[in-house]
C-alpha positions as CSV (number, residue, x, y, z in Angstrom):
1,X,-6.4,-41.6,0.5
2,X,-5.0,-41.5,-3.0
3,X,-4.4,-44.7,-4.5
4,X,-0.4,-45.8,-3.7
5,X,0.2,-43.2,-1.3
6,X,-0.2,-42.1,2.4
7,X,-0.4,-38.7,4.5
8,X,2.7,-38.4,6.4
9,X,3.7,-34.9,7.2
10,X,7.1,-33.8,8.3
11,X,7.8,-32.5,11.5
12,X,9.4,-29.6,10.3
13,X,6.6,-29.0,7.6
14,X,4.1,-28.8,9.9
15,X,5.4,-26.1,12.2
16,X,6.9,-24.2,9.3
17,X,3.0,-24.2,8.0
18,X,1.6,-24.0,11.7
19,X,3.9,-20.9,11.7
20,X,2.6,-19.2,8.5
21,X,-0.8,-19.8,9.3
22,X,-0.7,-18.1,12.4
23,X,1.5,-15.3,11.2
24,X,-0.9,-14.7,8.2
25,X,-4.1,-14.8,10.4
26,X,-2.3,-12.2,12.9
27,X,-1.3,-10.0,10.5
28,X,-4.7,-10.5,8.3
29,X,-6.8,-9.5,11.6
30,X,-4.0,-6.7,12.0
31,X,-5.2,-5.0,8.8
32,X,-9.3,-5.3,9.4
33,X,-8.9,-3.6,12.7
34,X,-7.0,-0.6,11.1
35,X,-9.8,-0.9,8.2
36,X,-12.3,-0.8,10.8
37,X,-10.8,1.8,12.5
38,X,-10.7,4.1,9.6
39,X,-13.9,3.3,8.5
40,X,-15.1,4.5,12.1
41,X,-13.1,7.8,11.9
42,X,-14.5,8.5,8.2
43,X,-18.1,8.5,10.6
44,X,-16.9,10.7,13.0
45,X,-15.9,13.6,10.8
46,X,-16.1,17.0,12.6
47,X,-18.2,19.0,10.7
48,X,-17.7,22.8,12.0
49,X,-19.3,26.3,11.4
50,X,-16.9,29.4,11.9
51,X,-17.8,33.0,11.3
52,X,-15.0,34.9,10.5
53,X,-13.8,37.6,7.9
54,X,-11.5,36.3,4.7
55,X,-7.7,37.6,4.8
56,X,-7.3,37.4,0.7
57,X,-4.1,39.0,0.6
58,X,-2.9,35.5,2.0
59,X,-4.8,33.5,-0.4
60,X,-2.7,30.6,-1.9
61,X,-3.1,28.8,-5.2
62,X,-2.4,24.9,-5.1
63,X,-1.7,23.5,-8.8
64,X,-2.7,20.5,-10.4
65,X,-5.9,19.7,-8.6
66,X,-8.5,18.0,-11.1
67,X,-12.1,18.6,-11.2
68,X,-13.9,16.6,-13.4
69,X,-10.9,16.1,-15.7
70,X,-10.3,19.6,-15.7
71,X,-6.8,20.9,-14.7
72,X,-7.4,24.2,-12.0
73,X,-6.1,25.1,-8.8
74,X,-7.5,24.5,-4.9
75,X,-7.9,27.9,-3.5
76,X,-6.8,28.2,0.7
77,X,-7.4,31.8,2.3
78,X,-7.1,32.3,6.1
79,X,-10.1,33.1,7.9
80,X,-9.8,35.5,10.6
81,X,-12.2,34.9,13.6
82,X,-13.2,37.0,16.9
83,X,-10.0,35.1,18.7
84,X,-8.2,37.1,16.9
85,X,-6.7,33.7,15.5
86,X,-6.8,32.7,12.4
87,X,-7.6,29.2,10.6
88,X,-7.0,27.9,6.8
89,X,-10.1,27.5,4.6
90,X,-9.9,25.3,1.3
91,X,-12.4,27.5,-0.4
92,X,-12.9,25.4,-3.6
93,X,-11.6,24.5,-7.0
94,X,-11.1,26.9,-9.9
95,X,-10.5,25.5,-13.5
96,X,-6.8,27.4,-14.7
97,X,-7.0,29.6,-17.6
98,X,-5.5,29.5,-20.7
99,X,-1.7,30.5,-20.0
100,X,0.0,29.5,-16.6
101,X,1.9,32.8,-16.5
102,X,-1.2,34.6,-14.9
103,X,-3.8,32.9,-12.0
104,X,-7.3,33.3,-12.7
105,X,-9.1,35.9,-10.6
106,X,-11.1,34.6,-7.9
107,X,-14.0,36.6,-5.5
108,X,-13.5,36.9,-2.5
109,X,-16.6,37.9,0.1
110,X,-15.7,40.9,2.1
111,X,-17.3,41.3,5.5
112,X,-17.9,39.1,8.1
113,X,-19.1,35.8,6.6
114,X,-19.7,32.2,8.0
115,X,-18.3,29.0,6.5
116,X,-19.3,25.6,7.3
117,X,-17.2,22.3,6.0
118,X,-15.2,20.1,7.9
119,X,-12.1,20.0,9.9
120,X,-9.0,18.3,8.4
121,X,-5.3,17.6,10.3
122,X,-3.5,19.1,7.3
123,X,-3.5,19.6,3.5
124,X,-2.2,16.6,1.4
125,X,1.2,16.9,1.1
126,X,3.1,16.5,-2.6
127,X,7.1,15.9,-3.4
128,X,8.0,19.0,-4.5
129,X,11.5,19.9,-5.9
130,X,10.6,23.3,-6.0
131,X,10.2,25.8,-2.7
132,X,6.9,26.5,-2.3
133,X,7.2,30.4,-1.6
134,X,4.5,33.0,-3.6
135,X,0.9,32.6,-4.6
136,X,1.2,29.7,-6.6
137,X,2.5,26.5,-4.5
138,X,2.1,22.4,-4.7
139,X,1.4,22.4,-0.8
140,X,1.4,24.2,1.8
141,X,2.5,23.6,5.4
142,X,0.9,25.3,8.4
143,X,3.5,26.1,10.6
144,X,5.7,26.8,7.7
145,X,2.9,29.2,6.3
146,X,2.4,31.1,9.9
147,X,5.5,31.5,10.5
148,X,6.0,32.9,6.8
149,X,2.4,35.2,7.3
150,X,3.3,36.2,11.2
151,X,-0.5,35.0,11.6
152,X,-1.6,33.0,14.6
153,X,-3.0,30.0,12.6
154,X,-5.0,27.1,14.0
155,X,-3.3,23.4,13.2
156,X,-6.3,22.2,11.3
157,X,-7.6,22.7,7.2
158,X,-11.2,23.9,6.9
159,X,-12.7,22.6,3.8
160,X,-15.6,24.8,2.9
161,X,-18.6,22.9,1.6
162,X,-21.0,25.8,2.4
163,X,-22.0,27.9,-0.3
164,X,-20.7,31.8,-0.9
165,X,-20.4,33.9,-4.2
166,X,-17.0,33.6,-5.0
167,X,-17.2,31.3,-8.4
168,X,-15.6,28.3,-7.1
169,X,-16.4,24.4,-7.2
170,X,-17.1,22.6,-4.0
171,X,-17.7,18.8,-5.0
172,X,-15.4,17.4,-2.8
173,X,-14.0,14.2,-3.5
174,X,-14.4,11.7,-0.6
175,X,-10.9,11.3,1.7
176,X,-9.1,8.3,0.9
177,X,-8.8,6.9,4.5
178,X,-6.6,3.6,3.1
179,X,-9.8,1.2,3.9
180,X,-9.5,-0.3,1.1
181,X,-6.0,-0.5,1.2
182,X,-6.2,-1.9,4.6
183,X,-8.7,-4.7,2.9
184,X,-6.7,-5.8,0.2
185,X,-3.8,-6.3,2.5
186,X,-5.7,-8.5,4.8
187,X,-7.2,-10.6,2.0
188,X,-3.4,-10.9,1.0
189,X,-2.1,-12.3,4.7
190,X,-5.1,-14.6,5.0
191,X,-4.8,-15.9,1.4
192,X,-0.9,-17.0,2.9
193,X,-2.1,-18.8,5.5
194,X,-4.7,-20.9,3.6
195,X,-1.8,-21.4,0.8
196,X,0.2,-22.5,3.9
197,X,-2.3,-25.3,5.0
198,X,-2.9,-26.7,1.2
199,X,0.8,-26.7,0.4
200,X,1.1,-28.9,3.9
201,X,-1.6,-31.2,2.7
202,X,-0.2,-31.8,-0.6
203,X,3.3,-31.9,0.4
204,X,2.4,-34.5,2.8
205,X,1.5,-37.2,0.5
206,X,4.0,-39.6,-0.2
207,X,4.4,-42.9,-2.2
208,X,3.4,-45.9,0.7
């Protein structure tokens, strides 16, 4: 006991802190279950293997996607499979040339060819103030896009990480699942209830 003074909490004090503590705990535990849970869905990934044949006529141009510093575009062409359905595959990256008025050639396999990656709920979507409509687009919707196309398109995103010769960069970035997010807002709720508990303590000490 400090010299000239005593511990005497407040009523009120202590179930205002009792309060915070258990609010920030609740919501700090809140926060490393959803981290856990993404971290358990980033291990479950479905990988998938389709054989199809490419539908470049459809082929879409996303802009501003960085690879390696370099400004280029994210290349998505429908793959047509045996269903007769058809699914969106994010080919790869290709580095934009030196005017924006014309997009850069790309190759695209002819045939029957079969493409390995993973499955994905959707493209990232972007604010854009513009309507996506054309080749060239900041992001592109699937049921906007089939009904747009008339094809019968899958509600998934392949993202190709097999090799083909077409000229494009595949070194996918890893998804951002918001773990770390999830962390830092957990540390934030338990760091409020432990500042709830000191400021009680030192509150609570008042001249005997």
């Amino acid at each position: 006991m400090l010299s000239g003074y005593s511990f005497r909490p407040r009523l009120w004090a202590v179930a205002l802190a009792a309060a915070a503590c258990a609010a920030g705990i609740a919501l700090g535990n809140w926060q490393s279950r959803r981290a856990d849970e993404k971290r358990a869905l980033g291990e479950h990934v479905e990988r998938v293997a389709l054989q199809g044949e490419f539908l470049p006529r459809y082929t879409v141009y996303l802009d501003n996607k960085l690879n390696h510093g370099r400004v280029g575009y994210e290349v998505i062409t429908p793959l047509r499979l045996s269903s007769g359905s058809s699914v969106l595959v994010n080919r790869g990256w290709v580095a934009a040339g030196t005017t924006r008025d014309a997009l850069p050639e790309v190759r695209t396999p002819a045939g029957q060819v079969r493409v390995e990656g993973i499955a994905l709920d959707a493209l990232p979507r972007v604010l854009s103030l513009q309507k996506d409509t054309g080749k060239l687009r900041q992001t592109l919707d699937i049921e906007r896009f089939a009904f747009e196309t008339g094809l019968r398109l899958e509600p998934r995103v392949i993202e190709q990480h097999s090799d083909l010769p077409d000229g494009l960069a595949r070194d996918w970035q890893p998804h951002d699942l918001g773990i770390e997010k999830h962390q830092g807002y957990a540390l934030q709720w338990y760091s409020l209830a432990a500042l709830a508990l000191v400021l009680l303590v030192v509150l609570s000490f008042r001249r005997a």
